[in-house]
C-alpha positions in Angstrom: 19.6 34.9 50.7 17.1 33.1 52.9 16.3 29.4 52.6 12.8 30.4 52.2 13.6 32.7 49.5 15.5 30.4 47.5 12.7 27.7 47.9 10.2 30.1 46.7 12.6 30.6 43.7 12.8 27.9 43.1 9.1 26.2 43.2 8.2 29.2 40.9 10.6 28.2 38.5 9.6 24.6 38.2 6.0 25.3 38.1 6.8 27.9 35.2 8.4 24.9 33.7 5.7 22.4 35.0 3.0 24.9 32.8 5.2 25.0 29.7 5.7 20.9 29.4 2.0 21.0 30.2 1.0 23.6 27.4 3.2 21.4 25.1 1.5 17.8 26.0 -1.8 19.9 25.5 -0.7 20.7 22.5 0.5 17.3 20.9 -2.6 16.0 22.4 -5.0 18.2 20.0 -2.8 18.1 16.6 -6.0 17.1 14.5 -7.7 19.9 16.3 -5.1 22.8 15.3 -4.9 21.1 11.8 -8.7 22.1 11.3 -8.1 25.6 12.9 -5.3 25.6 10.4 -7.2 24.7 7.6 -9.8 27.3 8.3 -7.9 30.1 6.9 -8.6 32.3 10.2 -6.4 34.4 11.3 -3.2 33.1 13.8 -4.9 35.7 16.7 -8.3 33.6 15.6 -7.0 30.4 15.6 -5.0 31.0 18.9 -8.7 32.5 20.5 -10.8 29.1 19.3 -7.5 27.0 20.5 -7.5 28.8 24.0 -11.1 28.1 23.6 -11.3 24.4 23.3 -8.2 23.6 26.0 -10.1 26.1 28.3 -6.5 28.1 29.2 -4.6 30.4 27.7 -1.6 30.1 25.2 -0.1 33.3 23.5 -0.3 33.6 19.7 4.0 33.2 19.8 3.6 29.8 21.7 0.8 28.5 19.5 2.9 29.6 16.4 6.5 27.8 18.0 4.6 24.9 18.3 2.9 24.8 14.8 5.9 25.9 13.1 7.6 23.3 15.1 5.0 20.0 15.2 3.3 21.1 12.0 5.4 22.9 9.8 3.5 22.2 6.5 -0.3 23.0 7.6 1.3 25.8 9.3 2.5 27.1 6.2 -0.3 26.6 4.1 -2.3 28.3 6.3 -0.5 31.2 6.1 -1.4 31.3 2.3 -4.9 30.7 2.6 -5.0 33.4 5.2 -3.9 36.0 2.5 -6.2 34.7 -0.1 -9.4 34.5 2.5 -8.4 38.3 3.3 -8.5 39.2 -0.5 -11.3 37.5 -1.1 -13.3 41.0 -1.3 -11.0 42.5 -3.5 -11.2 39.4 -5.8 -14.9 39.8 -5.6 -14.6 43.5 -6.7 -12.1 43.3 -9.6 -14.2 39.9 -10.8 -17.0 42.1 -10.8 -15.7 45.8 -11.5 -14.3 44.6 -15.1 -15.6 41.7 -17.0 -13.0 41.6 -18.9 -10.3 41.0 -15.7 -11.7 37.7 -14.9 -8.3 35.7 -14.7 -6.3 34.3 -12.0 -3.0 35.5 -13.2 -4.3 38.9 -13.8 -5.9 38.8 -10.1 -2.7 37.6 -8.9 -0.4 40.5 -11.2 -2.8 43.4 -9.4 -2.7 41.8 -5.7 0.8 41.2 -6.1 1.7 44.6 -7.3 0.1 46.1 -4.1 1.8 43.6 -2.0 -2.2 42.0 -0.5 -0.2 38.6 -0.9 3.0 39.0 1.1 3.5 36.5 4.2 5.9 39.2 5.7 5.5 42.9 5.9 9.1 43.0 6.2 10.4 41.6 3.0 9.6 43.2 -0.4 9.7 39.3 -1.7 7.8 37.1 0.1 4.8 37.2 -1.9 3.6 33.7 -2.5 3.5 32.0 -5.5 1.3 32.0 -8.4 0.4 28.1 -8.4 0.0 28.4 -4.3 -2.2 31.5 -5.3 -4.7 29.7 -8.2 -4.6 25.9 -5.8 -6.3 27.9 -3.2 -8.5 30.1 -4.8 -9.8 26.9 -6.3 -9.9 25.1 -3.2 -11.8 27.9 -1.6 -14.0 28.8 -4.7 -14.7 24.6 -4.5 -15.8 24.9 -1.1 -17.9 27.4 -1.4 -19.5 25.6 -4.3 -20.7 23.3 -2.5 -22.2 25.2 -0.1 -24.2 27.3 -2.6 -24.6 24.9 -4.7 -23.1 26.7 -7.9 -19.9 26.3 -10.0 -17.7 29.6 -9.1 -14.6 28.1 -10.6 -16.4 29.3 -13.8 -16.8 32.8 -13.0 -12.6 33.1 -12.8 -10.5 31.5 -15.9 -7.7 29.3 -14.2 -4.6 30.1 -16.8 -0.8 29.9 -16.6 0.7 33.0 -15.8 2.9 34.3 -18.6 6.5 34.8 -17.8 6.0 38.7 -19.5 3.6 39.3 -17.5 5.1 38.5 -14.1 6.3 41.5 -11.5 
């Protein structure tokens, strides 16, 4: 091997190193930024588009997640949640007003449960979250969304306890 060669080897490899350290200061530098594109309940590919947005370069959606899961493990995870219930947020909509009768948060949760709309992982038949995660967001969200309309949603969806029976 050629002195050159090895040099050019060897330059590419620190710079590759140089971009990763650098990705990672950008990073730590912008925490309260992620934690509001965590909060939003967009999705990761979202979040990571709006991130890549604001540092003006790109970050792949498996670098943005390493370093969330690793720097902000808790809003990482509750984001994950909130994601699932923003995407069933239609289907809540429909059920709340298909039946007027079905107009409680642990039969909502029983009938998005049962076809799996609330697992965090395709992969595992368990990893549906739980009911209390399930009813603190929808309030959260149907809160939020209270005050911009100015009307009280949390009435429209009875907040109960979800009976053991009834639990799949």
């Amino acid at each position: 091997m050629k002195n050159g060669s090895l040099f050019n080897i060897l330059t590419s490899y620190s710079l590759k190193n140089t971009s990763r350290q650098t990705n990672k200061a950008i990073f730590l530098s912008k925490l309260e930024d992620v934690k509001i594109l965590l909060k939003s309940g967009n999705s990761l590919s979202t979040q990571v588009q709006s991130y890549n947005g604001l540092i003006e370069r790109q970050i792949s959606e498996s670098t943005y997640k390493k370093y969330c899961q690793e720097y902000l493990k808790n809003e990482y995870e509750f984001s994950i949640k909130k994601t699932l219930v923003v995407r069933n947020l239609d289907k809540i909509a429909e059920y709340v007003d298909s039946f007027n009768n079905l107009n409680t948060t642990s039969e909502l949760y029983i009938i998005l449960k049962n076809k799996g709309s609330l697992k965090k992982s395709n992969r595992r038949r368990d990893s549906s979250i739980e009911y209390e995660d399930f009813t603190d967001i929808l309030s959260l969200i149907l809160n939020e969304l209270a005050i911009e309309h100015k009307e009280d949603l949390t009435k429209i969806i009875k907040f109960d306890k979800l009976n053991k029976q009834k639990k799949s």
